[in-house]
N, C-alpha and C positions, 0 to 999 in steps of 0.2 A: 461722556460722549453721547449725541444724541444726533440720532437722522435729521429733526427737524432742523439741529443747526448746520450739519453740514451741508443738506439738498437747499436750505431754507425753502423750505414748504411744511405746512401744517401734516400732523399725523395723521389726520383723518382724513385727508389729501391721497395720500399713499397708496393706499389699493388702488385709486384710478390712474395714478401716476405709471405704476410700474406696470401697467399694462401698454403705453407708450415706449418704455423701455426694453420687452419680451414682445416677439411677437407671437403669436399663438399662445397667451398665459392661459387661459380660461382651458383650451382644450391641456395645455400642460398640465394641470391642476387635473383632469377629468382623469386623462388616460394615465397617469401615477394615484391616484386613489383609488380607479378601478382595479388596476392591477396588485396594489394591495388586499383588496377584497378577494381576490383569486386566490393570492396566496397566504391569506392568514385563514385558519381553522377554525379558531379560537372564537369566543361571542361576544368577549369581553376583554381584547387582546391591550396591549401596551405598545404602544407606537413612538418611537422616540424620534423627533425632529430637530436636526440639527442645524441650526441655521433657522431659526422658527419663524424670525420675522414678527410680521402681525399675525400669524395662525390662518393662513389662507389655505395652503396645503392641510393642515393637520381637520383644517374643516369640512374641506373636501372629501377626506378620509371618513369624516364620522358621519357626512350624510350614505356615504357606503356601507360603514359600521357603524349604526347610533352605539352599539355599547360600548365601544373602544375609550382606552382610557390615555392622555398625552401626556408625554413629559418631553417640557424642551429646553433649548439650549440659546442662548444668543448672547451677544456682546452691547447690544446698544439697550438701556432700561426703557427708553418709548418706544421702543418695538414690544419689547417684552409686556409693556402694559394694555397696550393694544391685544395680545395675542392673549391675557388673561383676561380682557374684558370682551374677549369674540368665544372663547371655548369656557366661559366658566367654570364648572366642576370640572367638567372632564379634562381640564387640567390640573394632573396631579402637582405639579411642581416643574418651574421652571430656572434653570443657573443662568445666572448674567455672567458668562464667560465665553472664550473659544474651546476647539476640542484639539489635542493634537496626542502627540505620541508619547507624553509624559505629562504630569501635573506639573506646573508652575508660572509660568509666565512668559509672552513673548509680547512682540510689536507687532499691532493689525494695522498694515495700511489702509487709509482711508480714501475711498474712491467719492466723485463728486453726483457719479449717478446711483452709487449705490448697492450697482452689480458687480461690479469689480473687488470691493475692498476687500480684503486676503491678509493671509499673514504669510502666504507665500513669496518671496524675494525674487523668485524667479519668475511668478507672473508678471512682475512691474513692468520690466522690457519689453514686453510681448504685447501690450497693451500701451503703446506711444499716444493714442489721443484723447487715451483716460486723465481727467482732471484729478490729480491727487492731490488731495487737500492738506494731508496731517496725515502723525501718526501717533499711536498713543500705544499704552501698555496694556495688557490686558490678563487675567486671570486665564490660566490653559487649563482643563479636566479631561480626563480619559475616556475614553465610552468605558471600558473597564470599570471605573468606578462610579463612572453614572447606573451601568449594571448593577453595581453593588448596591446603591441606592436603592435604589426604584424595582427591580428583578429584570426577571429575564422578559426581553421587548420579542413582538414578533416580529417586529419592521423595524427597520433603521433609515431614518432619510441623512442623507450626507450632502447638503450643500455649501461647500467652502473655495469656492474657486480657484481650486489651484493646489491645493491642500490638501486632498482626499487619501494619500498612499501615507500621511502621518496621522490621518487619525484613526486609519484603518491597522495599523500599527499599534497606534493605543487598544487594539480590541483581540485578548489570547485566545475567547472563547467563541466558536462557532452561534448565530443567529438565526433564525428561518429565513429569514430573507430581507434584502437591503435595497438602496436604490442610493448611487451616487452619479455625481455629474460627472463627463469627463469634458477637456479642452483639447481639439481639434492641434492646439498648436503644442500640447507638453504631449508628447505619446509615450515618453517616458514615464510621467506619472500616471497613465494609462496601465501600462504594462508592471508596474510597482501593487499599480491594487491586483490585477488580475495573480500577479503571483502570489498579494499576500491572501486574497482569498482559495490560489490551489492547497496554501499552507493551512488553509484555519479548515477548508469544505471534507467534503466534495460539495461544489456549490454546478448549476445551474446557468449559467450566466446569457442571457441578451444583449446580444453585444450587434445592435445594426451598422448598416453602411450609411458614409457618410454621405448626406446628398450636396449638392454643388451651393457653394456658400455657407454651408452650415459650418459655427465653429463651436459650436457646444452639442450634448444633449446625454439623456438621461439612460443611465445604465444598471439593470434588474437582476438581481440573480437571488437563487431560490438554492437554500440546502437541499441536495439531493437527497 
């Protein structure tokens, strides 16, 4: 599975593309890397992004923190080459898989823009004028044992649209702090993360109000 073939557009295309797809990308990128800088301590921390993409976010991050170290995660292999040839070292390693709430394997639906594609079943509906191209199978890991890998991360980025209260599930031990998407239209998988974080915290959480139109955006919370 490769972006190039499903968007059909070149890879090296893709940063300017999805900035037509997101509107405010560039300040999105600023104001989640800055807020990582707030909250990590550490000089040399470990940032684990989920959803890695090409490493735009996780670059973001290290002009914040030049010392910080990535490790990430994604399902398409030209993403992930792109994101190893944007962060060189400072990517430690990255898994060609999904995350969810146990290792093995599920179906990622594949979206034709690219921001939609999920392994959630219950996003589909919800999204009636998303081009859904395919679906394919895909290898699932747990942040649990991405922890075991790599150590303990100071951040976690979570973006799986749709998804986030199962991967948040995969994860028994408390983090410094995280940042996941939520969707304006599931508030039940809203209210799934916030409970599994009252379970793993005391965490912190930024939780803003919706403004008019909006159906996504990005949600902070810091171990107390």
């Amino acid at each position: 599975m490769s972006v190039s073939a499903h968007l059909g557009i070149d890879l090296a295309e893709y940063d300017e593309r999805i900035r037509s797809f997101i509107a405010g990308y560039e300040e999105m990128l600023a104001i989640v890397a800055l807020t990582v800088r707030t909250a990590v301590r550490s000089r040399a921390p470990l940032v684990v992004d989920l959803g890695i993409g090409t490493g735009a976010l996780s670059a973001a991050c290290l002009r914040e923190l030049p010392g910080a170290r990535i490790a990430g995660i994604d399902a398409d292999e030209g993403m992930i080459a792109l994101a190893r040839r944007r962060l060189g070292r400072r990517l430690v390693d990255v898994v060609c898989a999904a995350a969810g709430s146990e290792q093995g394997e599920a179906v990622l639906h594949i979206a034709g823009d690219d921001q939609h594609s999920t392994l959630s079943d219950e996003w589909i509906p919800l999204s009636p004028e998303t081009d859904w191209r395919e679906t394919v199978t895909v290898p699932v890991v747990t942040l649990d044992l991405l922890i075991a890998g790599y150590g303990n991360p100071a951040f976690v980025k979570i973006d799986v649209e749709g998804y986030e209260a199962e991967v948040l599930a995969g994860l028994t031990r408390p983090v410094p702090a995280l940042c996941f998407e939520i969707q304006r239209s599931l508030p039940e998988v809203t209210h799934a993360c916030l409970d599994r974080l009252d379970e793993l915290g005391p965490y912190d959480v930024e939780l803003p109000e919706w403004s008019e139109g909006q159906e996504t955006m990005n949600v902070f919370a810091q171990l107390g």
